[in-house]
C-alpha positions as CSV (number, residue, x, y, z in Angstrom):
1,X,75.8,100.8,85.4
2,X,79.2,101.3,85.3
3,X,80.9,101.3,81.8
4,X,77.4,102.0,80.0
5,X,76.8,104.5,77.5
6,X,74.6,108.0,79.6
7,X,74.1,111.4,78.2
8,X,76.1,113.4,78.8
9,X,79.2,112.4,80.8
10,X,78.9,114.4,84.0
11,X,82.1,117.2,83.6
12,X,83.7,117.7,87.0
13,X,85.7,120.4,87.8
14,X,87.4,118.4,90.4
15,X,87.6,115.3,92.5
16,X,86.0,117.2,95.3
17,X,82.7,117.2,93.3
18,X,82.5,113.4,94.3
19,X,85.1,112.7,97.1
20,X,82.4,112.0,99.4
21,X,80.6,109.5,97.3
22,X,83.0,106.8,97.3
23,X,85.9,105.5,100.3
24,X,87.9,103.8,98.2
25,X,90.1,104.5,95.0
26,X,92.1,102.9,92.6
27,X,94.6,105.8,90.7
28,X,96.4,105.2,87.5
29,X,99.8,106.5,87.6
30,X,101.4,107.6,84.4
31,X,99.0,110.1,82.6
32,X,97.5,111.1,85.9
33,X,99.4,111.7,88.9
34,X,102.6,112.2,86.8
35,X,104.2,112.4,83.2
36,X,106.6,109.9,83.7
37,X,109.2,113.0,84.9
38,X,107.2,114.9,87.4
39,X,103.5,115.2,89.2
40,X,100.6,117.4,87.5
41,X,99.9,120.2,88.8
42,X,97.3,119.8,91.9
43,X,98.4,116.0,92.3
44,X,100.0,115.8,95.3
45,X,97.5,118.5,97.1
46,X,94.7,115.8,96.2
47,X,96.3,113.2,97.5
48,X,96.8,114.8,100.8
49,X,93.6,115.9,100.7
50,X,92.4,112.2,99.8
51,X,94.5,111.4,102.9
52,X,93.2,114.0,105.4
53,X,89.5,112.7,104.9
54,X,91.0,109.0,105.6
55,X,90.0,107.5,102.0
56,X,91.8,104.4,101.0
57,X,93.8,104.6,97.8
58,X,95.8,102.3,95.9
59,X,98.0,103.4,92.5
60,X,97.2,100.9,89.7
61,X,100.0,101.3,87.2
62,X,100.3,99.2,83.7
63,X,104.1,99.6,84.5
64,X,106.1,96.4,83.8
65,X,108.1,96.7,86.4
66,X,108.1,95.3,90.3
67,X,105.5,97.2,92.7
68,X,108.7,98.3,95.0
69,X,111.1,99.2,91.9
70,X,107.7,101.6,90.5
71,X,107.5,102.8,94.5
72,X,111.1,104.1,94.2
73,X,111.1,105.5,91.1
74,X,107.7,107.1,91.8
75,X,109.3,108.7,94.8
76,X,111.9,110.2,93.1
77,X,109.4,112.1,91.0
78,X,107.9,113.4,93.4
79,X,104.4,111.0,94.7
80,X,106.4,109.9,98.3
81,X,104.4,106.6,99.6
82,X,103.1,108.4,102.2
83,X,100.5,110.3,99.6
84,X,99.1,106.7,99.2
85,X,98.3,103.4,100.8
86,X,99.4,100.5,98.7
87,X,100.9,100.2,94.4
88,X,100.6,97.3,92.4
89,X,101.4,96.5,88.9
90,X,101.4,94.9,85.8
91,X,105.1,94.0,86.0
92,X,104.1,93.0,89.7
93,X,101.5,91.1,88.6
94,X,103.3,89.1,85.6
95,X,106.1,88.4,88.2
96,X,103.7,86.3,90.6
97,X,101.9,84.7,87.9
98,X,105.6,83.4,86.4
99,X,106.4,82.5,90.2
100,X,103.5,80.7,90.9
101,X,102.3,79.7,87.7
102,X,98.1,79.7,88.8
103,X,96.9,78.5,85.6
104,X,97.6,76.1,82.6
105,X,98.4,79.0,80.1
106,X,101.3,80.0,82.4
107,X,102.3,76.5,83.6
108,X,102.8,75.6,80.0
109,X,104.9,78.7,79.1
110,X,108.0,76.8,80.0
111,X,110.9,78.0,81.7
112,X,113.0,79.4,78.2
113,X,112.4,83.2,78.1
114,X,113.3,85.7,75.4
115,X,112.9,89.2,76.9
116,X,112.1,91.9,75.0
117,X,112.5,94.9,77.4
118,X,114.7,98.4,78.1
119,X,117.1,97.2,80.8
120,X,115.3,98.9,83.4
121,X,112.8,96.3,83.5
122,X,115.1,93.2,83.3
123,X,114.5,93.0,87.4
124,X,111.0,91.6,86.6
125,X,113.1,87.9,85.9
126,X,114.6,88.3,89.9
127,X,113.7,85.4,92.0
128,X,112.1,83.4,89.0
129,X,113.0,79.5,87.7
130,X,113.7,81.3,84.0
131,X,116.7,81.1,81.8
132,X,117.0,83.6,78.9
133,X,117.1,82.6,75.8
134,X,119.4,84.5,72.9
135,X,116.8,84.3,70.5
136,X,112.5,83.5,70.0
137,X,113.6,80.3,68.3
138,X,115.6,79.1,71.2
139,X,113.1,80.2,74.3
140,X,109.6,79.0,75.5
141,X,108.1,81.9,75.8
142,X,108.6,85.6,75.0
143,X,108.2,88.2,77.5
144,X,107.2,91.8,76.2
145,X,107.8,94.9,79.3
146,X,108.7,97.6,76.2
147,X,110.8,99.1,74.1
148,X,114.1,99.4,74.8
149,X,114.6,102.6,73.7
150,X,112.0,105.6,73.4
151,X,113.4,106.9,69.9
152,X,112.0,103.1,68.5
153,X,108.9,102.2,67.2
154,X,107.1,98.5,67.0
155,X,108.9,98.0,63.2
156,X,112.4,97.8,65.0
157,X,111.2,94.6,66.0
158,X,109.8,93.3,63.5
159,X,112.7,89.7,63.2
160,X,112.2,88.5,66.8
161,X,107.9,88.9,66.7
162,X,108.1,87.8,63.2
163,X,110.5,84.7,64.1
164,X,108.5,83.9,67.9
165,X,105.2,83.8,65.8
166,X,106.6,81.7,63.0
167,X,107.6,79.1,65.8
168,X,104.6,79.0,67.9
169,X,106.0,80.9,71.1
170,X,103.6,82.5,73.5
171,X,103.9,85.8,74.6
172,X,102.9,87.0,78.1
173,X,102.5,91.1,77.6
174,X,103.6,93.1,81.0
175,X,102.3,96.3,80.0
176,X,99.1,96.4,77.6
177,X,99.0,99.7,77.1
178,X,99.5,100.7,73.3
179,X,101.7,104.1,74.1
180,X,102.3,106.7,77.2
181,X,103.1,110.5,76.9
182,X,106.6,111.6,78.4
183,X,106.6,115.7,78.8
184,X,104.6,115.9,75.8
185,X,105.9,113.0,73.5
186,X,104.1,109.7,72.3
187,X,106.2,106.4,72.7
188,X,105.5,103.1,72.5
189,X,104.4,100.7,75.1
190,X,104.4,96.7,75.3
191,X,100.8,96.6,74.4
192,X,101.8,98.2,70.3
193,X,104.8,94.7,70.3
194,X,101.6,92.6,71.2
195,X,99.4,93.5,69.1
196,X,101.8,93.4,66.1
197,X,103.0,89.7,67.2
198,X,98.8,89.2,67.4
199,X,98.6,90.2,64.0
200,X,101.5,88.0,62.9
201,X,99.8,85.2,64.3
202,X,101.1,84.5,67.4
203,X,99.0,84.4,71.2
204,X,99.3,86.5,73.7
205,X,98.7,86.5,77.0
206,X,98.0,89.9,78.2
207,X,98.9,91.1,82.3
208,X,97.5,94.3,83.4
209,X,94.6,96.8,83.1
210,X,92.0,96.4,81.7
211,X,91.6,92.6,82.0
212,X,90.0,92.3,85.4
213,X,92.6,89.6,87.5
214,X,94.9,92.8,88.2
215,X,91.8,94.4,89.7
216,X,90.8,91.5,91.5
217,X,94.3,91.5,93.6
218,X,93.1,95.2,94.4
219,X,90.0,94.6,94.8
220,X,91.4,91.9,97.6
221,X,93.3,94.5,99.1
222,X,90.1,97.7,99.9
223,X,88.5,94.6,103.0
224,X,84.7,94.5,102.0
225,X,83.1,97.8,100.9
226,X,80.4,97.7,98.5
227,X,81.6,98.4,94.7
228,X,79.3,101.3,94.4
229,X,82.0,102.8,97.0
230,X,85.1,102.4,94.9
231,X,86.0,104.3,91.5
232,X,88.8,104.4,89.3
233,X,90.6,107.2,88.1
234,X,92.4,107.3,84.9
235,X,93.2,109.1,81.8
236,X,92.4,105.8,79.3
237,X,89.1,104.9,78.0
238,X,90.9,101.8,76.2
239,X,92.5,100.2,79.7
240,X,91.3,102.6,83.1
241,X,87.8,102.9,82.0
242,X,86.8,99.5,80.0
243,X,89.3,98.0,83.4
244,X,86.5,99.7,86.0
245,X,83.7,98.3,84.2
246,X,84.5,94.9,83.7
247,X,84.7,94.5,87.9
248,X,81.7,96.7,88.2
249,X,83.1,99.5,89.6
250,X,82.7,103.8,88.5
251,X,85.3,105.4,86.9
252,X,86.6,109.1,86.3
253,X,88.3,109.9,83.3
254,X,91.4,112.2,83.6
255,X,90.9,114.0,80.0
256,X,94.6,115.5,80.3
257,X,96.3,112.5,79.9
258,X,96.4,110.1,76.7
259,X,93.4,111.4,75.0
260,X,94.0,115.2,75.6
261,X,95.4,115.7,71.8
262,X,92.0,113.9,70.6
263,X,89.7,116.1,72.7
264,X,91.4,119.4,72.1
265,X,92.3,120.1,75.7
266,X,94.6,119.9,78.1
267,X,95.5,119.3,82.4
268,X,94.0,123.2,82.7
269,X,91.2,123.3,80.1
270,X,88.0,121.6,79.7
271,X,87.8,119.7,76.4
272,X,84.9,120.0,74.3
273,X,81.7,117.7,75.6
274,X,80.7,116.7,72.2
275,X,84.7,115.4,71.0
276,X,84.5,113.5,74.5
277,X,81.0,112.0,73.4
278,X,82.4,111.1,69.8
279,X,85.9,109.5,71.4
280,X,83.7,107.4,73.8
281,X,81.6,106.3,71.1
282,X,84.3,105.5,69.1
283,X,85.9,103.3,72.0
284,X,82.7,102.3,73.2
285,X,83.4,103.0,76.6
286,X,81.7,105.8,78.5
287,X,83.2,106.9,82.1
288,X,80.8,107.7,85.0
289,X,82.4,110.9,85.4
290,X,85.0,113.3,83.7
291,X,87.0,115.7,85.0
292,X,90.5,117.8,83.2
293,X,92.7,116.6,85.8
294,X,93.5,115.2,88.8
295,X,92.8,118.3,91.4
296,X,91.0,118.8,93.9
């Protein structure tokens, strides 16, 4: 069963270990096919390679930002769209559910919004019935897509979560994810403002991996192949592999990415079984596979 706790984790060498066991696959972005500058060594091989044997893959990425704006930006790094067939996002996701407002919780968010964001995500508010509001007191809503700057931490924000909690504001979070790893160094993500505005008090409604509606839209999009056919790749046990579980599908954990400081390795090493056994415990989350990166 996917998710469930096995001894030991099967250690891969690489995806070609398993390629032929599954047709479709959902790939994380940041933390596996790049590091938010450039691709991984062996990434864009294995992608042609996924390519050549006509497997279907779509880039999940817990990126605030709109599935086109991520396709450009993703280009420029390096991962061209023709290495895969379809992205979606968090950000893409949040902007649909804003547009079309599916369920009570969003319908009832209002249309007042105080952003907290770096101004590369303020196009997620683009074709939307918002206004924005100069302060939590004054909006509906909050909106959380990051930091604005990577030099901050979660405390430089401590007024406007303090003040939207103290006046009963939702939150919708874009990103979930607690932090990502730029060349190297740790900085914050959307998910560390939400769970310090959770802590203060106030609700949040989260968008993105691992809860399992941003799957589901996937899901929609890999036509009808059985679920033992698909696996996720990604490098967190907290969002990629808890996200594969709840919809029933495998996962491969990519230990170079977010966790590669806990296990003691790195994109070319293989990290120690028994630290991988203790983090999963810990998370209590167990991939179906692992593997030290993202090659072939």
């Amino acid at each position: 069963m996917p998710g469930a706790a096995a001894a030991p984790i099967p250690m891969l060498s690489g995806l070609s270990a398993v390629a032929e066991r599954f047709n479709k696959y959902i790939l994380d972005l940041w933390g596996v096919l790049h590091d938010g500058v450039r691709p991984y060594p062996g990434v864009v091989e294995t992608l042609r390679e996924l390519k050549r044997r006509r497997k279907r893959t779509i880039v999940l990425s817990n990126g605030p930002r709109r599935a086109a704006s991520l396709v450009r930006r993703t280009g420029e790094i390096g991962i061209t769209p023709d290495l895969y067939d379809e992205l979606h996002s968090s950000g893409e996701e949040t902007w649909r559910l804003l547009r079309e407002r599916p369920v009570p919780a969003m319908a009832a968010l209002g249309h007042r919004v105080f952003m907290i964001a770096p101004e590369r995500d303020r196009d997620l508010l683009d074709g939307l019935d918002l206004e924005v509001a100069a302060s939590p007191a004054a909006a509906s809503f909050l909106l959380a897509t990051g930091l604005a700057h990577a030099a901050e931490t979660v405390a430089d924000y401590e007024q406007a979560l303090a003040a939207g909690a103290a006046h009963g504001r939702p939150m919708v979070c874009a990103n979930p994810d607690l932090e990502v790893v730029r060349e190297g160094v740790r900085e914050f993500c959307a998910g560390a403002l939400a769970a310090r505005y959770e802590a203060l008090g106030g609700a949040v409604r989260y968008v993105g991996k691992p809860h399992p509606a941003v799957y589901q839209t996937c899901l929609a999009r890999l036509d009808a192949v059985a679920r033992s056919r698909i696996v996720a790749v990604g490098d967190s046990l907290r969002t990629d592999v808890a996200g594969a579980a709840g919809v029933g599908v495998d996962s491969l954990l990519v230990l170079g990415g977010i966790h590669a400081e806990e296990l003691a390795g790195a994109a070319d090493s293989r990290p120690d079984p028994a630290r991988l056994a203790a983090a999963c415990a810990k998370a209590g989350q167990w991939p179906t596979y692992a593997v030290p990166a993202f090659t072939w």
